[in-house]
Structures are given as C-alpha cells and as structure tokens.
N, CA, C and O atoms as CSV, one atom per row, in Angstrom:
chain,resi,resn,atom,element,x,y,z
A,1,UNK,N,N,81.227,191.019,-37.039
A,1,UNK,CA,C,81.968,190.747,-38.252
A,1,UNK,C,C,81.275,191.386,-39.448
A,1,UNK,O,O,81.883,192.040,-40.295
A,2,UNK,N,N,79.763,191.119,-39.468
A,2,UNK,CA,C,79.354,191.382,-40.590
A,2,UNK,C,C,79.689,193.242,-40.518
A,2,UNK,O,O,80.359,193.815,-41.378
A,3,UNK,N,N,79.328,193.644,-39.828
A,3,UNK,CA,C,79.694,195.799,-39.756
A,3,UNK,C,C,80.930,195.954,-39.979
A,3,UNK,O,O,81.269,196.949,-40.619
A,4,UNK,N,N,81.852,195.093,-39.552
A,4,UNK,CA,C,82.956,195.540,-39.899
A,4,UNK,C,C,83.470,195.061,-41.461
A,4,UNK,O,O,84.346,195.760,-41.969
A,5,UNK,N,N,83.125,194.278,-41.981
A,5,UNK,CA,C,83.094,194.077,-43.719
A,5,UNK,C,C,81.901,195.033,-44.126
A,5,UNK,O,O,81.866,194.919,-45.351
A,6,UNK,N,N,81.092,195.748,-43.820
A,6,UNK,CA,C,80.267,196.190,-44.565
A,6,UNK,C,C,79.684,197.464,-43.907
A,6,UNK,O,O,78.556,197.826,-44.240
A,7,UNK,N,N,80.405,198.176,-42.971
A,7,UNK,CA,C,80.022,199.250,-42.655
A,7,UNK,C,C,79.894,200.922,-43.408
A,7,UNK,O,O,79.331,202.000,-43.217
A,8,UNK,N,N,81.100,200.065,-44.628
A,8,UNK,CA,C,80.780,201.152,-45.712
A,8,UNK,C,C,79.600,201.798,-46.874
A,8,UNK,O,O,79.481,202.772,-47.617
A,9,UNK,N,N,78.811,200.504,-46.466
A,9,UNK,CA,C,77.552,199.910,-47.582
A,9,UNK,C,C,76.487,200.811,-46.777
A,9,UNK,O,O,75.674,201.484,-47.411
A,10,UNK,N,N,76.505,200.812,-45.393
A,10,UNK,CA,C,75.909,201.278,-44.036
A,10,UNK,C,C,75.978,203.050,-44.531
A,10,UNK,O,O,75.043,203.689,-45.013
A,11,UNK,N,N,77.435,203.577,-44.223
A,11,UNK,CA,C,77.707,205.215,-44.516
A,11,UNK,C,C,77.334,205.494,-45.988
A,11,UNK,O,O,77.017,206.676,-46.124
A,12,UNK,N,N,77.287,204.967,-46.836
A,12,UNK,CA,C,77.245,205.320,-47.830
A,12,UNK,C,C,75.892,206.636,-48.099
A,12,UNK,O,O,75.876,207.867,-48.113
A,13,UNK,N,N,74.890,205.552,-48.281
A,13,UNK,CA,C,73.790,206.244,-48.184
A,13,UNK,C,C,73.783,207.428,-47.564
A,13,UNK,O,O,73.975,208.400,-48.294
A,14,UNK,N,N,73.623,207.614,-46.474
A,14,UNK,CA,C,73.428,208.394,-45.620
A,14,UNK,C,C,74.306,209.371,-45.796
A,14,UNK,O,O,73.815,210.347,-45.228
A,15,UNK,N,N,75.845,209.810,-46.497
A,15,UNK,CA,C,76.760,210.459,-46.514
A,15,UNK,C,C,76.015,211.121,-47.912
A,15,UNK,O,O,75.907,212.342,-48.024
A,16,UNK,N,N,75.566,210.276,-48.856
A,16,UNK,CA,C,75.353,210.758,-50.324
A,16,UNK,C,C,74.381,211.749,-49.672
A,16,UNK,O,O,74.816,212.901,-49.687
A,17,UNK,N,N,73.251,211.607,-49.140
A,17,UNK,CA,C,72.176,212.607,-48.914
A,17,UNK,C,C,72.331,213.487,-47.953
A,17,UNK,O,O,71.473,214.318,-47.654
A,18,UNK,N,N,73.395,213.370,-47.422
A,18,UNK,CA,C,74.204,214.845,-46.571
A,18,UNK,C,C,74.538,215.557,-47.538
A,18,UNK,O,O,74.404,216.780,-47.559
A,19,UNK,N,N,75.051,214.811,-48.527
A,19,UNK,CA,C,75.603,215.636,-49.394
A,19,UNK,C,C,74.775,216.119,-49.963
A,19,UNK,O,O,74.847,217.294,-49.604
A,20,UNK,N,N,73.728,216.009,-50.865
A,20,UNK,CA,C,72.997,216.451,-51.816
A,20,UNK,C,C,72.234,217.485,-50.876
A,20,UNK,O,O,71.841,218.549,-51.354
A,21,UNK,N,N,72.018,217.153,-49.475
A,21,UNK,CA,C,71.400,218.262,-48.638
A,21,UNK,C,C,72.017,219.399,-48.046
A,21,UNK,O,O,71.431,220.397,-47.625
A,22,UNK,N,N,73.292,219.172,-48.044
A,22,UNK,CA,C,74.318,220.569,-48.592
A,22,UNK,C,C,74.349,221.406,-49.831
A,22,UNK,O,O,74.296,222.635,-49.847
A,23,UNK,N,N,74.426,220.737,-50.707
A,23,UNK,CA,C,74.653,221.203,-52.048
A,23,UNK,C,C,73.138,221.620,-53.024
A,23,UNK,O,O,72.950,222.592,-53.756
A,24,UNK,N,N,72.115,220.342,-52.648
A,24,UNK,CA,C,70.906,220.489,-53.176
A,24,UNK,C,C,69.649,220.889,-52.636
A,24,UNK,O,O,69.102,221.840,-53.195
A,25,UNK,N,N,69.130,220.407,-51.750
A,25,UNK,CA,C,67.817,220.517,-51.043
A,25,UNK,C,C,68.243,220.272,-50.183
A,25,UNK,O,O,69.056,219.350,-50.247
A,26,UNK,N,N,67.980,220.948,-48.748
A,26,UNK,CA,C,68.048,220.545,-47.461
A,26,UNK,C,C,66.823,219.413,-47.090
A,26,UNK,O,O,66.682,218.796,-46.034
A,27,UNK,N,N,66.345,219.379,-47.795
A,27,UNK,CA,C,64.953,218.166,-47.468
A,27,UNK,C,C,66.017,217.248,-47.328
A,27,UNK,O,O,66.190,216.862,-46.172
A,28,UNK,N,N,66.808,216.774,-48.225
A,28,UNK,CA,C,67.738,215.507,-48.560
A,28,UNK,C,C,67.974,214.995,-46.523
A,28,UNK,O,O,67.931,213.826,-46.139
A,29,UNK,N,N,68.093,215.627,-46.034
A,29,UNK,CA,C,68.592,215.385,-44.848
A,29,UNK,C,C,67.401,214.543,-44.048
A,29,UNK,O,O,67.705,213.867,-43.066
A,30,UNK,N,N,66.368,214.602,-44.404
A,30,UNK,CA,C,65.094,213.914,-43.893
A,30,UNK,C,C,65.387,212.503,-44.275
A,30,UNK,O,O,65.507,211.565,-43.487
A,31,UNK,N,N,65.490,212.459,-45.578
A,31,UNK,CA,C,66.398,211.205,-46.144
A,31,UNK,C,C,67.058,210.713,-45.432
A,31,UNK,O,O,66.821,209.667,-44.828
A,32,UNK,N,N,68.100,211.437,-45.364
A,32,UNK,CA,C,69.533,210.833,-44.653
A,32,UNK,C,C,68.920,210.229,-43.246
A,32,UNK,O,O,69.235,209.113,-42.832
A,33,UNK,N,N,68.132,210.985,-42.659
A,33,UNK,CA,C,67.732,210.478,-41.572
A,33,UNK,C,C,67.010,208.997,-41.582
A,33,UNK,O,O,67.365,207.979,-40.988
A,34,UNK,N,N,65.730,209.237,-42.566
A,34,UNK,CA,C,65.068,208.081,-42.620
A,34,UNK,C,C,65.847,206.676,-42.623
A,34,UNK,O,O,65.781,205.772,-41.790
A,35,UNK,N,N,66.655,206.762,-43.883
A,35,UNK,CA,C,67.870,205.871,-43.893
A,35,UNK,C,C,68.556,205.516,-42.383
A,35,UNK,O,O,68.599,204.356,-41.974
A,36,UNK,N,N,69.126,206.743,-41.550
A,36,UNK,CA,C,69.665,205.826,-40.439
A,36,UNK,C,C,68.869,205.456,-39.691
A,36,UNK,O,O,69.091,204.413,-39.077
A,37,UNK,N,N,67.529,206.260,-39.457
A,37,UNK,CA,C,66.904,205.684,-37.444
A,37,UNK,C,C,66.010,204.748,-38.756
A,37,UNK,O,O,65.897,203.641,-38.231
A,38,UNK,N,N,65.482,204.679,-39.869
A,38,UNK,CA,C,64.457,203.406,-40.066
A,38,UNK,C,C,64.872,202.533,-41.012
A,38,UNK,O,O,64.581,201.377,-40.705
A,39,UNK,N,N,65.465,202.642,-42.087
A,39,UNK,CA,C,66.270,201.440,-42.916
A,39,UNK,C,C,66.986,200.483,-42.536
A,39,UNK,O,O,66.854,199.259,-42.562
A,40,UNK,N,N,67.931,201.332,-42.099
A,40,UNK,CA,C,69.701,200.300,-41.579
A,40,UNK,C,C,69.061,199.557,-40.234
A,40,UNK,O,O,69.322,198.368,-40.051
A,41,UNK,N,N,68.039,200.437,-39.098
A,41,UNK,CA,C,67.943,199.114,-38.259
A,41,UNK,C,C,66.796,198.239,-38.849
A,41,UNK,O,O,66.497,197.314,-38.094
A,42,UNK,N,N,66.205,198.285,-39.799
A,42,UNK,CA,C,65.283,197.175,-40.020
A,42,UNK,C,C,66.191,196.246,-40.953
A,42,UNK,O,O,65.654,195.174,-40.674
A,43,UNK,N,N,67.020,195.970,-41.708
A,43,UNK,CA,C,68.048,195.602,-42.572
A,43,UNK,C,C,68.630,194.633,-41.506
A,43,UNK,O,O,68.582,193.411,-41.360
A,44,UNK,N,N,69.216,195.685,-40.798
A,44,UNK,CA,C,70.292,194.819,-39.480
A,44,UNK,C,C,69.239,194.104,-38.963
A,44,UNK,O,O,69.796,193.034,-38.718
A,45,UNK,N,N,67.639,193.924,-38.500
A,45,UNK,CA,C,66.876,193.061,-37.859
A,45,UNK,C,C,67.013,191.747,-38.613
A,45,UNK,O,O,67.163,190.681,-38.017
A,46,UNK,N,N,66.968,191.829,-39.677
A,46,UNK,CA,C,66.717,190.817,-40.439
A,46,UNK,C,C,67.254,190.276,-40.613
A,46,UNK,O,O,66.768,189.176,-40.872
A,47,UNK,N,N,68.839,190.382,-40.679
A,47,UNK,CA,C,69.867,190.036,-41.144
A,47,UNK,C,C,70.608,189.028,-39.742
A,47,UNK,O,O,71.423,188.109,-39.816
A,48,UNK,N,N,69.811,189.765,-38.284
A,48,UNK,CA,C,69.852,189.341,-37.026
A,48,UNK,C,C,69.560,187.838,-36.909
A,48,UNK,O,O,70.259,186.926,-36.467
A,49,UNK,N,N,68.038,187.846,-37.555
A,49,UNK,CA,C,67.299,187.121,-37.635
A,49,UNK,C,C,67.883,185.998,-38.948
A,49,UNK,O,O,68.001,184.986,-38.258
A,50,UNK,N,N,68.224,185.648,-40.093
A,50,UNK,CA,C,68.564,185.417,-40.715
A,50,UNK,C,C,69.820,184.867,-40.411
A,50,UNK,O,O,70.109,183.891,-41.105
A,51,UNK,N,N,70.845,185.293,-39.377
A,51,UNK,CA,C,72.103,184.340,-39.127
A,51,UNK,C,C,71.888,183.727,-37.648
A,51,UNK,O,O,72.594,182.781,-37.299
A,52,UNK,N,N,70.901,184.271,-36.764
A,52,UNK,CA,C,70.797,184.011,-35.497
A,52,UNK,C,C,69.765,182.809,-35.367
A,52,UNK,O,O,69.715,182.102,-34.361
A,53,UNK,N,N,68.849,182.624,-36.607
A,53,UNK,CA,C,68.233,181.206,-36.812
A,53,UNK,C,C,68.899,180.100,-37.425
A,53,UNK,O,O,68.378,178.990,-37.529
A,54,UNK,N,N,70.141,180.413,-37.868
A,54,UNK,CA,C,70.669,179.321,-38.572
A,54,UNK,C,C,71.035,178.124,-37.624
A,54,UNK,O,O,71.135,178.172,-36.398
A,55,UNK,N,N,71.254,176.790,-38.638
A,55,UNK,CA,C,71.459,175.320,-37.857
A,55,UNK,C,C,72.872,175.769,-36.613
A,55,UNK,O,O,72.896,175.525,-35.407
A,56,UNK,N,N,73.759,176.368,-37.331
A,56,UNK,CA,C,75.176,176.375,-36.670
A,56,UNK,C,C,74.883,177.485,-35.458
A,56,UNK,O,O,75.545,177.388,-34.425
A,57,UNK,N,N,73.924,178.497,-35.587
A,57,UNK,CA,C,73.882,179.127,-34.128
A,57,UNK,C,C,73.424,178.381,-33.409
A,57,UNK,O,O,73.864,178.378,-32.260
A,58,UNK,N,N,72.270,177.364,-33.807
A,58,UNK,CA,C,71.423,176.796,-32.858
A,58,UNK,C,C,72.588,175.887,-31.971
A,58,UNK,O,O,72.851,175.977,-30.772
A,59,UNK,N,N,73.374,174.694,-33.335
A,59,UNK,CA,C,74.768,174.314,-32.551
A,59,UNK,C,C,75.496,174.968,-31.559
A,59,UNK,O,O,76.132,174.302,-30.742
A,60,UNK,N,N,75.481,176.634,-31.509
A,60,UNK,CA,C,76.385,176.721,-30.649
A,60,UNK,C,C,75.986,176.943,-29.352
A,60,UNK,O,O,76.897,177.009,-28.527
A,61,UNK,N,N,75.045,177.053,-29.025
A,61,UNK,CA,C,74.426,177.239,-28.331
A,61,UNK,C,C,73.520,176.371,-27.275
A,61,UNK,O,O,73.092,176.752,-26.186
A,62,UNK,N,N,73.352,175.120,-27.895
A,62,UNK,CA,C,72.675,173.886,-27.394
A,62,UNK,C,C,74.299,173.023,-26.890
A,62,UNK,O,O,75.389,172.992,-27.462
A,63,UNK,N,N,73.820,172.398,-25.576
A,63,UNK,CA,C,74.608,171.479,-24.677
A,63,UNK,C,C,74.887,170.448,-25.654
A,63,UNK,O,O,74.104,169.886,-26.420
A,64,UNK,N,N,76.055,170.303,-25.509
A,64,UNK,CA,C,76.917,169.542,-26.417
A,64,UNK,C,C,78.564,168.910,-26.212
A,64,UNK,O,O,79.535,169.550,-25.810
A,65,UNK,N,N,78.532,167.807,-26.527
A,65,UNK,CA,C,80.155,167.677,-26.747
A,65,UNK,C,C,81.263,167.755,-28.156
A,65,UNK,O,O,80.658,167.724,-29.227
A,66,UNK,N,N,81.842,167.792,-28.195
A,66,UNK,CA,C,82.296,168.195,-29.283
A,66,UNK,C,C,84.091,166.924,-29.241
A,66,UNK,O,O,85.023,166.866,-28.440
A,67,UNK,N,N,83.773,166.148,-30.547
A,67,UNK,CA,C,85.195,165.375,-30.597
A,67,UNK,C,C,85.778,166.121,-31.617
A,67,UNK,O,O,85.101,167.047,-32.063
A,68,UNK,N,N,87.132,165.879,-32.192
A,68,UNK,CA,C,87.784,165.847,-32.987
A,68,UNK,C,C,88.402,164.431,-33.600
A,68,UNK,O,O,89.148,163.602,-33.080
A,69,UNK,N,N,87.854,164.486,-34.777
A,69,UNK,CA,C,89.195,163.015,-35.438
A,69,UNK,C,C,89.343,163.597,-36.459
A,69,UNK,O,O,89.277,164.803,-36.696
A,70,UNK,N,N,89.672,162.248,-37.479
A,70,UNK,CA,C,89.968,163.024,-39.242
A,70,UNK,C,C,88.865,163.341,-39.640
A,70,UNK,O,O,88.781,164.362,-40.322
A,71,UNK,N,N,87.696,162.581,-39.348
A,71,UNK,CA,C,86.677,163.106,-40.535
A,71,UNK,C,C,86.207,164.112,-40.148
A,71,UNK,O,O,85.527,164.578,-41.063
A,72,UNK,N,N,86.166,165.033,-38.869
A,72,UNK,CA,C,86.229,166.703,-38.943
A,72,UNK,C,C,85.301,166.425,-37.291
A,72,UNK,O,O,85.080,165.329,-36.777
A,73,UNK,N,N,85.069,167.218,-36.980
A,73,UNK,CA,C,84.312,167.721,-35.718
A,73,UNK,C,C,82.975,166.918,-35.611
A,73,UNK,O,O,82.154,167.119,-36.506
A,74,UNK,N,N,82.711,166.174,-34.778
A,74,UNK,CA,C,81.578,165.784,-34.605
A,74,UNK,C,C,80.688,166.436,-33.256
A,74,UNK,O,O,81.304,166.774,-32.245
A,75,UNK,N,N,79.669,166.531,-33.317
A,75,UNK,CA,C,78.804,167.259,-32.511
A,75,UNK,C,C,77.444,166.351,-31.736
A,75,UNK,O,O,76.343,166.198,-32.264
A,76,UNK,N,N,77.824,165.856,-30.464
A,76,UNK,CA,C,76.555,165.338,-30.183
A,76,UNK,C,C,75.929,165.792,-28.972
A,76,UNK,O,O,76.602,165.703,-27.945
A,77,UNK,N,N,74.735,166.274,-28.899
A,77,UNK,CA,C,73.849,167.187,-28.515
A,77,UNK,C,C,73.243,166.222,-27.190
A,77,UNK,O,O,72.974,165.022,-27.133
A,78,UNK,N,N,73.187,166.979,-26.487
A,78,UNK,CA,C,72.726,166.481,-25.072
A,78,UNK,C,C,71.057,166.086,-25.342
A,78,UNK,O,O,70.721,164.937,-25.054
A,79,UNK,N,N,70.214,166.853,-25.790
A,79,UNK,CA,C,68.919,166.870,-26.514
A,79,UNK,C,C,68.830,165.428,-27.097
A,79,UNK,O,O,69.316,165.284,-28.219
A,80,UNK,N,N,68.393,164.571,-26.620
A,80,UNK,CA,C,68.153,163.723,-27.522
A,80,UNK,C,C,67.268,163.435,-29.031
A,80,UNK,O,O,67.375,162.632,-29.958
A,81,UNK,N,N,66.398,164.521,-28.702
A,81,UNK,CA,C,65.961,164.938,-30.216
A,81,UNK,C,C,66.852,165.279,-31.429
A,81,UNK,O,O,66.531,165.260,-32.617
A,82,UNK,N,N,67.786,165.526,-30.993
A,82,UNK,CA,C,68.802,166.373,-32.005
A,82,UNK,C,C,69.758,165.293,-32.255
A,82,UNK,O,O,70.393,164.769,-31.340
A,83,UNK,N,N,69.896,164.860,-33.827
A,83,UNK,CA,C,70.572,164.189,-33.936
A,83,UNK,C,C,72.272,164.309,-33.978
A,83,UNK,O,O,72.697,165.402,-34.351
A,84,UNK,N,N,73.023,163.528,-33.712
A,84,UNK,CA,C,74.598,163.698,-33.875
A,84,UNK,C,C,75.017,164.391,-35.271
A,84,UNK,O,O,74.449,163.801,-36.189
A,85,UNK,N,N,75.758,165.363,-35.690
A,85,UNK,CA,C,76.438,165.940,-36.622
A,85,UNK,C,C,77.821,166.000,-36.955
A,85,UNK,O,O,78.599,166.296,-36.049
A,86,UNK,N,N,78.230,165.790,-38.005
A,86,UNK,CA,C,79.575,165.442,-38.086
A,86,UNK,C,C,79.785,166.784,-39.375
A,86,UNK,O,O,79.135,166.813,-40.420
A,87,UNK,N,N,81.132,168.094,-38.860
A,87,UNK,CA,C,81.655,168.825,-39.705
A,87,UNK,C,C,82.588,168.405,-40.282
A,87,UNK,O,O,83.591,168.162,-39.609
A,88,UNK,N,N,82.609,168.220,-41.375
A,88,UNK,CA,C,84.089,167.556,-42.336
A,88,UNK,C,C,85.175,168.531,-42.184
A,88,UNK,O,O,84.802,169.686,-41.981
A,89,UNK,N,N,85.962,168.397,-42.218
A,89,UNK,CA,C,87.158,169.206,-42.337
A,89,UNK,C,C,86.833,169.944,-43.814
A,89,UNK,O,O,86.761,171.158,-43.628
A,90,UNK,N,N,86.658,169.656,-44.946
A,90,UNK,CA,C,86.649,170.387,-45.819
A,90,UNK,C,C,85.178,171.907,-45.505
A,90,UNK,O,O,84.961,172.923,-46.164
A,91,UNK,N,N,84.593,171.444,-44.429
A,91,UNK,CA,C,83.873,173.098,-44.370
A,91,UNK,C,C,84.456,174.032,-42.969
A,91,UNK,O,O,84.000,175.068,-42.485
A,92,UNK,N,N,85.376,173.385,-42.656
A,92,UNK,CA,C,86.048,174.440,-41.687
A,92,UNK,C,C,86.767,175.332,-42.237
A,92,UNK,O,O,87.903,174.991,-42.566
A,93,UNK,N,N,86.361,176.627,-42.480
A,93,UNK,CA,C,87.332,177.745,-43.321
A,93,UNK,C,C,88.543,178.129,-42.540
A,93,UNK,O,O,89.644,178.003,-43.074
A,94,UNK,N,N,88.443,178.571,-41.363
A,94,UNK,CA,C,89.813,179.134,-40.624
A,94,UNK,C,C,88.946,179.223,-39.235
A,94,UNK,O,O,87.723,179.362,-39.257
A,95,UNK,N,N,89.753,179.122,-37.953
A,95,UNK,CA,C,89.414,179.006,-36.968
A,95,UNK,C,C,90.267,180.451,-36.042
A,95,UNK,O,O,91.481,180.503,-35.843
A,96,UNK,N,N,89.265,181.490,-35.603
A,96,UNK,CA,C,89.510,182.531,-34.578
A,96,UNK,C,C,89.337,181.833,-32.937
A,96,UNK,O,O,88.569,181.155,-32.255
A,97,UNK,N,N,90.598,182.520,-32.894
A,97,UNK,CA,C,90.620,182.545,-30.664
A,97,UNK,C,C,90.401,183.850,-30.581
A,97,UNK,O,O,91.080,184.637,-31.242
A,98,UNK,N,N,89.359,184.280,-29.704
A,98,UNK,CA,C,89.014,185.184,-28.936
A,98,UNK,C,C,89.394,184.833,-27.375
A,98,UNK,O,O,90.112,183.849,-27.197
A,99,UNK,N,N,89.046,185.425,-26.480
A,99,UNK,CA,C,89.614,185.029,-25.038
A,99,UNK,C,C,88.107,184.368,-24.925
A,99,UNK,O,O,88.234,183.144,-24.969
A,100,UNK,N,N,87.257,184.606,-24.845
A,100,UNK,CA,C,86.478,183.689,-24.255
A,100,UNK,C,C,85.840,182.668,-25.053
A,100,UNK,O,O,84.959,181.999,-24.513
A,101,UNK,N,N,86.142,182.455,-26.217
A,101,UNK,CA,C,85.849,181.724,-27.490
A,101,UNK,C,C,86.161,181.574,-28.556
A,101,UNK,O,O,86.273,182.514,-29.343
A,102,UNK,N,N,86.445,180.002,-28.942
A,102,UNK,CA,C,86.791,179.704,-29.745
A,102,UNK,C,C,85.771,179.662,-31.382
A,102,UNK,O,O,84.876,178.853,-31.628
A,103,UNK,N,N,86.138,180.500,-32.064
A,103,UNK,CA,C,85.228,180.495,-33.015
A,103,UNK,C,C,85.697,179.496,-34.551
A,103,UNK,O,O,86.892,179.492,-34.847
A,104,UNK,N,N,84.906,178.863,-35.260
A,104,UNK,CA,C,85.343,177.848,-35.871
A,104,UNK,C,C,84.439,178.731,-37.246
A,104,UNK,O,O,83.232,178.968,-37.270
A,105,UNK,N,N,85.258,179.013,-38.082
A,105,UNK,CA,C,84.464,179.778,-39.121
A,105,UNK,C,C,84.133,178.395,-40.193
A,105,UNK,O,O,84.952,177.481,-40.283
A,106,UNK,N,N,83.091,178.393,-40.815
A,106,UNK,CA,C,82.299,176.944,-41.837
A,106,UNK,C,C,82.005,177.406,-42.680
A,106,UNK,O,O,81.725,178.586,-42.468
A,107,UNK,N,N,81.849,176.997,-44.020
A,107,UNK,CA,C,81.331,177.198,-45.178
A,107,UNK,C,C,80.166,177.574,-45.221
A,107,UNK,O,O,79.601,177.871,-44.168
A,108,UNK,N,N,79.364,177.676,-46.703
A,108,UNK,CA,C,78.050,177.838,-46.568
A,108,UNK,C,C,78.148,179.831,-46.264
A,108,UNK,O,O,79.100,180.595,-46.423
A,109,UNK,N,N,76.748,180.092,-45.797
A,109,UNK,CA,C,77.124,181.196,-46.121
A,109,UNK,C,C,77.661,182.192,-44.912
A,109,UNK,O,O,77.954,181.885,-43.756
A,110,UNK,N,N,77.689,183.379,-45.505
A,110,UNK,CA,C,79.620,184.079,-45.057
A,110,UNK,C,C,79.670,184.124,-44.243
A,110,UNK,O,O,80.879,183.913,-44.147
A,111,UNK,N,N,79.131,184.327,-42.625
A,111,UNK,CA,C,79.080,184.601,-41.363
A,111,UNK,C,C,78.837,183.344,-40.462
A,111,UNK,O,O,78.639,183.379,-39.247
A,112,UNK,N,N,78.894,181.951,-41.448
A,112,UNK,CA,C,78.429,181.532,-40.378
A,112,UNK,C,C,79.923,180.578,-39.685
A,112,UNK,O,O,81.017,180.340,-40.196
A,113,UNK,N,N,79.335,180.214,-38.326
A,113,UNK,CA,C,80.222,180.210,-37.757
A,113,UNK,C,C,79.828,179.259,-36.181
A,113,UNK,O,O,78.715,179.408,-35.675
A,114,UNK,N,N,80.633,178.531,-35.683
A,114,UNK,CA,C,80.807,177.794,-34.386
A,114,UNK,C,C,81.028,177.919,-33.546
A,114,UNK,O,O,82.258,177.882,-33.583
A,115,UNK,N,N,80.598,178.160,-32.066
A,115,UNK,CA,C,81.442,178.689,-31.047
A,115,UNK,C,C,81.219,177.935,-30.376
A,115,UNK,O,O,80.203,177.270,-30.174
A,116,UNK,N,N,82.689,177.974,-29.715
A,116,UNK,CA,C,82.761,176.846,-28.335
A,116,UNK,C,C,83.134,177.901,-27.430
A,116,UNK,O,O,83.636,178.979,-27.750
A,117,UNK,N,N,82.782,177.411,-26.015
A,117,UNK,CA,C,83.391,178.531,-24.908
A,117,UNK,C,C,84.976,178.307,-24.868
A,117,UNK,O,O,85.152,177.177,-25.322
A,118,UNK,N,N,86.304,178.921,-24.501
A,118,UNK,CA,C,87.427,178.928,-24.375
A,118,UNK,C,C,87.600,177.805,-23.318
A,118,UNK,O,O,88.467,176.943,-23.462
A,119,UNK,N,N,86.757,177.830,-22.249
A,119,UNK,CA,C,86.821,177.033,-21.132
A,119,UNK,C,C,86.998,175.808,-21.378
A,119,UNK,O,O,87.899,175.244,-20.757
A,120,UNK,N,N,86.103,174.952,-22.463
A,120,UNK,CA,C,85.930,174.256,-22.623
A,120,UNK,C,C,86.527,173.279,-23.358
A,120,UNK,O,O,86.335,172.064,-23.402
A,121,UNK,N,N,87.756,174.451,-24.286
A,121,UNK,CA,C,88.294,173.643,-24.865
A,121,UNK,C,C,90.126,174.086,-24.230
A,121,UNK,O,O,90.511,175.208,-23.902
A,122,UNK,N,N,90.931,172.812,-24.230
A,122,UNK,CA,C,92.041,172.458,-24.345
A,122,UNK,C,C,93.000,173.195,-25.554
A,122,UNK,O,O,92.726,173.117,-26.752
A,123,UNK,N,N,93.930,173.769,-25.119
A,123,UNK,CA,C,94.863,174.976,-25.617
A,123,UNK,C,C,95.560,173.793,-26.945
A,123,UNK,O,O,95.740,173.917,-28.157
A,124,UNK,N,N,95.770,172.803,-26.072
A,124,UNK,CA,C,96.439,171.709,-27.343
A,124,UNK,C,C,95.617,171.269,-28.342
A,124,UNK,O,O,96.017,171.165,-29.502
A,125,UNK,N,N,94.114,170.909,-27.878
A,125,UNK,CA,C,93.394,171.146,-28.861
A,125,UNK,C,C,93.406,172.196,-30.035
A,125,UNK,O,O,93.558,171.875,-31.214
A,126,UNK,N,N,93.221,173.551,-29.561
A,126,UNK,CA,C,93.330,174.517,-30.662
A,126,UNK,C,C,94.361,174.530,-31.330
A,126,UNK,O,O,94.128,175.000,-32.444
A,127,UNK,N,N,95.927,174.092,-31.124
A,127,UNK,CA,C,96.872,173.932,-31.579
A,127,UNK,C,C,96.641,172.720,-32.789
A,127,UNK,O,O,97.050,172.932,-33.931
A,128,UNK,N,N,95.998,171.523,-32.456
A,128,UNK,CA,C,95.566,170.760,-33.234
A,128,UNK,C,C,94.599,170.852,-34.282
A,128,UNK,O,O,94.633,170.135,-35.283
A,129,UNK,N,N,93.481,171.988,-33.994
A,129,UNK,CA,C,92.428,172.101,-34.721
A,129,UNK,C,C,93.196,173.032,-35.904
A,129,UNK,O,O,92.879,172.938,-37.089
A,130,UNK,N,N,94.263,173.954,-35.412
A,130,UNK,CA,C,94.765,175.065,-36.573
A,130,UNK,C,C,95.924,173.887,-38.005
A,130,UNK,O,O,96.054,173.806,-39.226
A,131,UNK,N,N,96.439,173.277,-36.823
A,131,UNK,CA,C,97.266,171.956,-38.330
A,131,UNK,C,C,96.111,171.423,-39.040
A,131,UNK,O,O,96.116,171.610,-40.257
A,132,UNK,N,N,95.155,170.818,-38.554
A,132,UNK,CA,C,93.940,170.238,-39.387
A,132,UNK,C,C,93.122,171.428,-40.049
A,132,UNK,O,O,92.243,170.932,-40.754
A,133,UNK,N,N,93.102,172.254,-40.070
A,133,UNK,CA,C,92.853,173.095,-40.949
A,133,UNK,C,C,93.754,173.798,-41.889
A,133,UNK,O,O,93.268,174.222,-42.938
A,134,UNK,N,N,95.407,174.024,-41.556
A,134,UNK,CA,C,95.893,174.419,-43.253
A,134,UNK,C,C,96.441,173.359,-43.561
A,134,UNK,O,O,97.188,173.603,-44.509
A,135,UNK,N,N,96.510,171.761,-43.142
A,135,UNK,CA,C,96.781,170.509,-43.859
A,135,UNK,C,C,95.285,170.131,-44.726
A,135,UNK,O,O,95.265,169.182,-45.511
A,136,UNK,N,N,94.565,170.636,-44.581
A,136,UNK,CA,C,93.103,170.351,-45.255
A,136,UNK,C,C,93.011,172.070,-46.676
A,136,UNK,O,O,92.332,172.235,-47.689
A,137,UNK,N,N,93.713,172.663,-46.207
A,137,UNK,CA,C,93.297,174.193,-47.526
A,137,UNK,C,C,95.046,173.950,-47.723
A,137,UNK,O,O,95.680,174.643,-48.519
C-alpha cells in the first residue's frame, strides 16, 4: 500500500538526476544511483521496521479470537500475557477483502491495519462488519 501511494516520491529523485546527468554532468548519474541501490532501500528498512513493530501487526499476527458487537471488535489473545483489546467502531476506517484476507484498515497512523485470515472469518460476518462501518462514518 504504502509504494503504491508513494511510489512517485520513490521516482522522483532518481528521474531529476537522470536528468541533470543528461543535460548537466554525467557524474549526476552516480547520484541517481546512490539514491536507488542505497537511500530508497534504507528508507523502505525503516519504514519496514516502523509499521512491522506496531501494536496492530503484533495483533495480527498473535493467536487470537476475534468477536464482533456494538462497541467494535474485541480481541482476545491466546497469550495470556496479553491483555484483551477492544477496537471501537469509531477507529475502523474501511475494511478490504483480499482472497486470503480480510484486512480491517484503523486509525492512528496511515498504514496501519488488521488482518484476519479469510478462513477464519464468516462471509456474513464481512457483510456485517461493512454495515457497521458506513452506519458508524
């Protein structure tokens, strides 16, 4: 998700100093390079790192059941260390079906996001989870 909102931010660079290494100095192209094989993947590491540590990946990922009522999604974790979590309906932004997962997009910041396996959840469910989300926005 995030490359595809921001893959232009990605070419940019790298297109400007093609350019200037056409038009200006061919050095520019060393640039351009540096930028793709050492910038953009240390950027993307971080950024890896930065949504792949968050609470809601860890959620999706840890054994769990998952209810639905009104007060929004509750989450209780097989882990007994981990306490029960309850998502309100007001931070569920919009909910994607993929074939093998159901993704539950949440507030907070922009990428983050819930996944349940498809398997796991009930087709009437998702039918239910999409009314509780544009009766709530």
């Amino acid at each position: 998700m995030f490359l595809a909102d921001n893959w232009l931010w990605m070419v940019l660079p790298v297109a400007v100093c093609g350019m200037l290494a056409i038009f200006i100095d061919v050095r520019f192209i060393i640039v351009a390079l540096m930028i793709l094989f050492v910038i953009l993947p240390m950027l993307l590491a971080l950024l890896y790192f930065y949504y792949g540590l968050s609470p809601e990946a860890r959620w999706s990922i840890m054994e769990k059941t998952a209810t639905i009522d009104d007060s929004g999604i509750t989450l209780v974790f097989a882990d007994e260390r981990m306490k029960k979590h309850v998502i309100p309906w007001d931070d569920v932004r919009s909910i994607i079906e993929k074939d093998d997962a159901l993704i539950i997009m949440l507030r907070g910041k922009r990428y983050t996001c819930l996944m349940l396996p498809a398997s796991a959840v009930d087709p009437d469910v998702t039918q239910v989870l999409r009314q509780l989300v544009t009766q709530t926005h």
